[in-house]
C-alpha positions as CSV (number, residue, x, y, z in Angstrom):
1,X,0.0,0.0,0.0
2,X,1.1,3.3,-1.1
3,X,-0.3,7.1,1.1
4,X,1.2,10.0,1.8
5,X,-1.0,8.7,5.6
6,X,-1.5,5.5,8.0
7,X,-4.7,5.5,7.6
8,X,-6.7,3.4,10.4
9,X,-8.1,1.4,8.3
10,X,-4.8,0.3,6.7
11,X,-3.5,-0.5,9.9
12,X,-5.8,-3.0,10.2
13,X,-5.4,-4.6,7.1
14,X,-1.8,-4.6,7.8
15,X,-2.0,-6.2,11.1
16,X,-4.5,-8.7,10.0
17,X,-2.4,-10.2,7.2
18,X,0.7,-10.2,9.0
19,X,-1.3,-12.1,11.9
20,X,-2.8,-14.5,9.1
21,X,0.9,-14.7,7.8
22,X,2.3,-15.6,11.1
23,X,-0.5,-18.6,11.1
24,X,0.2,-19.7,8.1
25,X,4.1,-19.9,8.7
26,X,3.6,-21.6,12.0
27,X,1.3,-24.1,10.6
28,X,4.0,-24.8,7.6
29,X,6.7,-24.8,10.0
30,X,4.6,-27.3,12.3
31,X,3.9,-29.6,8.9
32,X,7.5,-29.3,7.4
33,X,5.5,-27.5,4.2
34,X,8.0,-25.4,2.0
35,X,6.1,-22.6,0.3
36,X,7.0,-23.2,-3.5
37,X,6.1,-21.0,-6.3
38,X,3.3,-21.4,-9.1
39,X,4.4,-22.5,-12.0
40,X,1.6,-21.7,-14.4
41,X,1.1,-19.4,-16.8
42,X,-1.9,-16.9,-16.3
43,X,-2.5,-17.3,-20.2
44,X,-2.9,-21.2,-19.5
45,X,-5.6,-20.2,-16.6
46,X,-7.4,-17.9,-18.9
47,X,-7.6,-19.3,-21.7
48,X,-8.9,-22.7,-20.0
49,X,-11.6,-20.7,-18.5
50,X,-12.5,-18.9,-22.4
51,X,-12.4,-21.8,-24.0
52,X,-14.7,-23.5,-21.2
53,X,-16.9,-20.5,-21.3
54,X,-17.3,-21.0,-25.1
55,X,-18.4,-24.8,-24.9
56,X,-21.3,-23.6,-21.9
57,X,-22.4,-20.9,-24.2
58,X,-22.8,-22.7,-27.2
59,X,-23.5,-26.0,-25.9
60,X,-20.4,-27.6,-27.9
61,X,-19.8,-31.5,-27.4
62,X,-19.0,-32.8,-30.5
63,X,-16.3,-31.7,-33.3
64,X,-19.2,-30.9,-35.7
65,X,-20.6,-28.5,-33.3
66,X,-17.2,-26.3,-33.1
67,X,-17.4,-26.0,-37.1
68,X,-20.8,-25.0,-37.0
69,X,-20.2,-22.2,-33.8
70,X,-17.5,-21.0,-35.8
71,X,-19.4,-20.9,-39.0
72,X,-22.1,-18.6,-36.8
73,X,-19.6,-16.6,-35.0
74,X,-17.8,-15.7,-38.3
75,X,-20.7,-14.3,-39.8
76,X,-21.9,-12.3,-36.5
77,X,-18.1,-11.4,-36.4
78,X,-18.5,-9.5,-40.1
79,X,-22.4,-8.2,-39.5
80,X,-20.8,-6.2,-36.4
81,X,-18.1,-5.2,-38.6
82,X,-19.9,-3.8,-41.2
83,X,-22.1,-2.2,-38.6
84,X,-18.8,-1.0,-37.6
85,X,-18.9,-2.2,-34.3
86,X,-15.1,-3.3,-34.2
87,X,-15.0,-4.2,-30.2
88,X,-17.7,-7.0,-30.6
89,X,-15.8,-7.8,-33.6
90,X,-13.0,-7.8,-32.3
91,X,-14.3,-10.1,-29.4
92,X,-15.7,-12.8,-31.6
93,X,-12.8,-12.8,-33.5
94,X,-10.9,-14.1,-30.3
95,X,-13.8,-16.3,-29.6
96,X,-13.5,-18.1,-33.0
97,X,-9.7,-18.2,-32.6
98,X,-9.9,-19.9,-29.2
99,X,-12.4,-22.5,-31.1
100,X,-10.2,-23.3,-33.9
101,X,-7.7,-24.1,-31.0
102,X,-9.9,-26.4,-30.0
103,X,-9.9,-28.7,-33.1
C-alpha cells in the first residue's frame, strides 16, 4: 500500500495479514511445508476458463458442433463489422480463434 498517511483502516489490514501470515508460517513450520512457487502461466488459466466458457455458451460437445459455432460466429463477427462495431468484432474474433484451438 502506497499514502502519503496511515490511515486506520490500513493499519488494520496490515496487522490482520501479517497475523494471518504468522499462522500460516507456524502451521507450515509445524507440517514441514516449504512454500513453492506457481508454475503456471496466467495465459494457461485464462484461456482454460475462455475456451470452457465458449463450450457452456454454445453447448459444444462434438467436433461438428465447433465448425458450425465457428461458422455462426464468423458471420456475427463480419455483420458487427460492417455495422462498424469493431469491439464486438473484435471479441468474436478471439472467440473463433480460441475454437479453432480447439480442433
Amino acid at each position: 500500500m502506497y499514502a502519503d498517511e496511515l490511515t486506520g483502516s490500513m493499519e488494520k489490514a496490515i496487522s490482520e495479514t501479517n497475523r494471518r501470515r504468522k499462522i500460516q508460517q507456524e502451521y507450515n513450520k509445524e507440517n514441514g511445508i516449504t512454500p513453492q512457487t506457481i508454475k503456471k502461466s496466467v495465459r494457461d488459466t485464462i484461456k482454460a476458463t475462455i475456451v470452457e466458457d465458449i463450450q457452456n455458451e454454445y453447448d459444444i460437445k462434438e467436433e461438428e458442433d465447433i465448425k458450425e459455432v465457428i461458422e455462426k460466429l464468423t458471420n456475427e463477427m463480419i455483420n458487427h463489422a460492417q455495422n462498424l462495431e469493431f469491439e464486438k468484432a473484435a471479441e468474436l474474433r478471439d472467440k473463433i480463434k480460441e475454437l479453432e484451438n480447439i480442433r
